[in-house]
C-alpha positions, 0 to 999 in steps of 0.5 A: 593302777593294777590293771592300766597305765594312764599317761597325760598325753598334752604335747609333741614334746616339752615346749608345745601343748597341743593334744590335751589329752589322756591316753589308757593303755592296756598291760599289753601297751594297748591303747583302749581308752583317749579322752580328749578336751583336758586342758593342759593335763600336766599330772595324772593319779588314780586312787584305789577308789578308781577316782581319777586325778588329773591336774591341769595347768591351763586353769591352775587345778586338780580334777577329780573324774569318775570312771566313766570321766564324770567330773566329781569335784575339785581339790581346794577352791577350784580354778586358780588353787595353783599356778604350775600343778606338776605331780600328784601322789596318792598315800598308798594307805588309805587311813592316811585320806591324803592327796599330795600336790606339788606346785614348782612355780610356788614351790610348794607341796599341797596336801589334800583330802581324798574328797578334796579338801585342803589339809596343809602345806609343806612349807613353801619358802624357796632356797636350798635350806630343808624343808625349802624348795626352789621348783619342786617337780616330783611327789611320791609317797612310798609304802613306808610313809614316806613323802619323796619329793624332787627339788628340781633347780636344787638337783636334789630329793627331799624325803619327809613323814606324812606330816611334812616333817623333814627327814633327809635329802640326797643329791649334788648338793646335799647327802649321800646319793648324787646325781651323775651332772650337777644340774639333772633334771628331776621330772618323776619318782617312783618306789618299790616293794623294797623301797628302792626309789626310781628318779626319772632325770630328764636332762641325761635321759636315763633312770636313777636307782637309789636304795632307801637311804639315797645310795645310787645303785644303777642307772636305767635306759641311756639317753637316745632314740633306740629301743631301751633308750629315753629322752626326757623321761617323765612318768614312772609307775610300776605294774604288778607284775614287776615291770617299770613303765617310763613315759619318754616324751620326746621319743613319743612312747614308753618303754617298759624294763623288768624289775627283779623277778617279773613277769609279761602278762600272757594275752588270751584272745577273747573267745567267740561266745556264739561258736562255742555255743554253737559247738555245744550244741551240735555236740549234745545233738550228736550225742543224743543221736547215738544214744538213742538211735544206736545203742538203746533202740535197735542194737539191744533189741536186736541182739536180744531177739536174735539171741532168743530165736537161736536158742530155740532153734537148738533146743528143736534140734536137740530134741529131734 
C-alpha cells in the first residue's frame, strides 16, 4: 500500500513451507505488524479499500481480511476455487470492481469482483499460442488498463485489455523484448508512472525493465548474497516515494532501489507527550510568576512612589 509493505513470508526458501505467515514493514523496513497461522500464504494484494487478499495454497483459496485480520469472505466458492493461486492484482481503477487471480497448475487467470464474486476466465488452454498459457505465474494490471501476465514455462509476458483480449507478448520466444536465458524464471511483475514494466527473473537473480512496448531497457540487482544482489526475486512493489521494493527469498530480505527521482522518508521519532506537557506547564508558571511578581506589582509602585517623594522633596527646597 502507500504507507506499508506486506510480504507473505511461508518459507526459508523455495522448496519448504514452514512460517506460514505474513509480515508488515514500515516505509523504514521496520517490522510492525506478523500474523501467523495463514496456511501457505503464496500471493498477498491489498486493495485501497484497505481489504486484504491473501491466497493460500494449502486449501486451494484467496482470502479476503479486514484491518483488523477479521476474515471478511472468499473469492468464488471458497476452498478448492484453484489448485496453485500464485499472484493477485487488483485494477488500480476501482470502476473497473475487478480482482485478477493467476492459477499456474491451471494455467488460467480468474477475474473476480472486489466482494468476490466470479466475472470470467482469460482462457485456460495450455500451449505457446496467444491467449494460452503453460504455468502463468505473475498478474498485474497497470495504470493504463493493462493486464500483465507472466507465462513462465513459455519465458515470455502476455499483455491483454481488462476484458482478457490479447494485445501483445515479448520474451525468447515471441516480440520484441527477451529475456537474457532462454528458460528465466518470471516470479513478479510491477509498472510505473511511465508504464515501464519491471519482470522479477527468479533463475538469474536480477530485475528486467522494459518499456511499455516490451523493449529491454536495463536490468536491476545481479544475482548474489551482497547488499544490492538477489537470489530468487519474488514480489516487486513500488512506494510512493519512488523507490522499488523486491522481496529476495533466498537471501531472506528485501532490498529497496531508488527509481528516477525518489526519495527516503525522513523518520521523526515519536514526541513524548507527558514531557511537553510538563515543559508548558513550568513555562506558563514561570511566566505568570514574573509578571506578577515583578513587573506589575512592585517595580511599578515602587518607581511611582519614589518618583512622587523626590519630586516633593525639590519642590520644598526650592521654595525655602
Amino acid at each position: 500500500t502507500a504507507y506499508e509493505i506486506y510480504q507473505c513470508d511461508w518459507s526459508s526458501d523455495v522448496c519448504s513451507s514452514d512460517l506460514s505467515r505474513m509480515v508488515r514493514k514500515n516505509l523504514f523496513g521496520h517490522t510492525d505488524q506478523i500474523i501467523p497461522g495463514l496456511g501457505t500464504p503464496s500471493a498477498i494484494a491489498v486493495a485501497p479499500s484497505g481489504i486484504i487478499f491473501i491466497a493460500d495454497a494449502d486449501s486451494g483459496s484467496v482470502n479476503a481480511y479486514d484491518s483488523s485480520w477479521a476474515m471478511l469472505f472468499r473469492l468464488g466458492q471458497g476452498n478448492g476455487e484453484f489448485t496453485n493461486p500464485n499472484d493477485i492484482a487488483i485494477d488500480p481503477d476501482m470502476a473497473a470492481n475487478a480482482i485478477y487471480v493467476s492459477d499456474g497448475a491451471e494455467n488460467l487467470v480468474k477475474v473476480y469482483s472486489l466482494n468476490g464474486v466470479w466475472k470470467f476466465n482469460f482462457d485456460g488452454s495450455s500451449g505457446e499460442g496467444t491467449r494460452s498459457f503453460n504455468f502463468p505465474s505473475a498478474v498485474h494490471v497497470s495504470s493504463a488498463g493493462h493486464v500483465i501476465v507472466g507465462d513462465q514455462n513459455n519465458d515470455r509476458v502476455q499483455v491483454f485489455d481488462r476484458q482478457g483480449i490479447f494485445q501483445y507478448c515479448f520474451g525468447s520466444r515471441n516480440g520484441p523484448g527477451s529475456f537474457k536465458l532462454r528458460f528465466g524464471r518470471i516470479l513478479g511483475i510491477t509498472t510505473d508512472s511511465l508504464n515501464r514494466i519491471y519482470i522479477a527473473d527468479g533463475f538469474q537473480g536480477e530485475v528486467q525493465v522494459f518499456d511499455a512496448d516490451g523493449i529491454m531497457l536495463t536490468t536491476i540487482g545481479g544475482f548474489g548474497s551482497d547488499p544490492g544482489q538477489l537470489r530468487t526475486p519474488m514480489g516487486l512493489t513500488l512506494d510512493r516515494f519512488n523507490r522499488l521494493w523486491i522481496a529476495s527469498v533466498n537471501n531472506g530480505r528485501a532490498e529497496v532501489f531508488g527509481i528516477d527521482t525518489y526519495q527516503d522518508p525522513v523518520y521523526t521519532p515519536p514526541q513524548d507527550d507527558d514531557s511537553d506537557d510538563a515543559s508548558d506547564d513550568d513555562s506558563d508558571d514561570d511566566s505568570d510568576n514574573d509578571s506578577d511578581d515583578g513587573s506589575d506589582d512592585g517595580s511599578d509602585d515602587n518607581s511611582d512612589d519614589n518618583s512622587d517623594d523626590d519630586s516633593d522633596d525639590d519642590s520644598d527646597d526650592d521654595s525655602n
